[in-house]
C-alpha positions as CSV (number, residue, x, y, z in Angstrom):
1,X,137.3,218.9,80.3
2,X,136.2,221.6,77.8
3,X,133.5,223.8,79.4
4,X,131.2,225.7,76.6
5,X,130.3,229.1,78.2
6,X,127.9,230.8,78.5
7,X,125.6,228.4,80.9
8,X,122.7,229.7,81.9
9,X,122.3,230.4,85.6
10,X,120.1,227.5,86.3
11,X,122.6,225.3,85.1
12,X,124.8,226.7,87.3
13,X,122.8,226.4,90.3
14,X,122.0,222.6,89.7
15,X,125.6,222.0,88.7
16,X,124.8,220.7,85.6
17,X,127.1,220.6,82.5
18,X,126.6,220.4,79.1
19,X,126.4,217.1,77.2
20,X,128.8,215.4,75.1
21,X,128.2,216.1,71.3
22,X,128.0,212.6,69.1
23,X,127.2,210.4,71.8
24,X,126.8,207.7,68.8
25,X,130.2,208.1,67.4
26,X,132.2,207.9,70.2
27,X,130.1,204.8,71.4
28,X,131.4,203.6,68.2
29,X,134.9,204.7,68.2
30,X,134.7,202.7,71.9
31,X,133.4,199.8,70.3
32,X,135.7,199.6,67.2
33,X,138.7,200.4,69.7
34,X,137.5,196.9,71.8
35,X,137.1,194.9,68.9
36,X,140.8,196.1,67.9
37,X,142.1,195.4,71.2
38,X,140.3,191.9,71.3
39,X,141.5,190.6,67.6
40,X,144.9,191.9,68.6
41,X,145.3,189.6,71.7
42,X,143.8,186.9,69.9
43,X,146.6,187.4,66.9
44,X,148.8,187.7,69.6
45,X,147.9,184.0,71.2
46,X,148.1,182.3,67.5
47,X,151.1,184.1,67.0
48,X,152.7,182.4,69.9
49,X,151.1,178.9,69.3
50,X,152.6,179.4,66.1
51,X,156.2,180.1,67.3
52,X,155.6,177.5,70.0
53,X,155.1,175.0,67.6
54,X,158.5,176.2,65.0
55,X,160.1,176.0,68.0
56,X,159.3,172.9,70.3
57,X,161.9,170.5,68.1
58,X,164.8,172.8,68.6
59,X,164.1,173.2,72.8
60,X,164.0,169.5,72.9
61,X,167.0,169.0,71.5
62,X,168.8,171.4,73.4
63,X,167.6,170.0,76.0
64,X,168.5,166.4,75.5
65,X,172.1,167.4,74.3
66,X,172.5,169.3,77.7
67,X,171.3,166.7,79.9
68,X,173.0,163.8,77.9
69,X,176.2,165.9,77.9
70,X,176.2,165.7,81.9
71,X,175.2,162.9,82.3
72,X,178.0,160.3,80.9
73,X,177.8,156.7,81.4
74,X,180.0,155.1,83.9
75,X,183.1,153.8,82.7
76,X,183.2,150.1,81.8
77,X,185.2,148.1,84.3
78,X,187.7,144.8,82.3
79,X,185.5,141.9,82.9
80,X,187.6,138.5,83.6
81,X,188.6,136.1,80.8
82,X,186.2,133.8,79.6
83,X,186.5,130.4,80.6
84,X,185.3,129.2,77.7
85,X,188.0,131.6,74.9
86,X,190.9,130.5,73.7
């Protein structure tokens, strides 16, 4: 923290320290610095609905294709002649 010297003695003794110059700007540098952070997270969410939703057809399929691909069918067993064929 910059300290601007000299203080007066009184100062001293009461331990008290200069103000900030432009109390007005930096409350608006802070605010404009929130609002920045804030439309970023919310970009940030629509962004990744957005994916989410390019991208919702292609996990499905991969995972039916896994699940079908381990999951085989049982192999058919002869059945006995008909009675009434041939």
């Amino acid at each position: 923290m910059a300290v601007m010297w000299p203080l007066s003695p009184e100062a001293l003794k009461r331990g008290l320290l200069p103000g900030r110059p432009g109390g007005r700007h930096v409350m608006l540098r802070e605010g404009l610095f929130a609002l920045v952070a804030l439309v970023l997270v919310i970009a940030a969410g629509l962004l990744g609905a957005w994916l989410g939703t390019l991208a919702a057809p292609t996990v499905v399929r991969w995972q039916i294709e896994r699940i079908d691909s381990r999951n085989d069918a049982p192999p058919i067993t002869s059945l006995p002649e008909s009675p009434f064929g041939r």
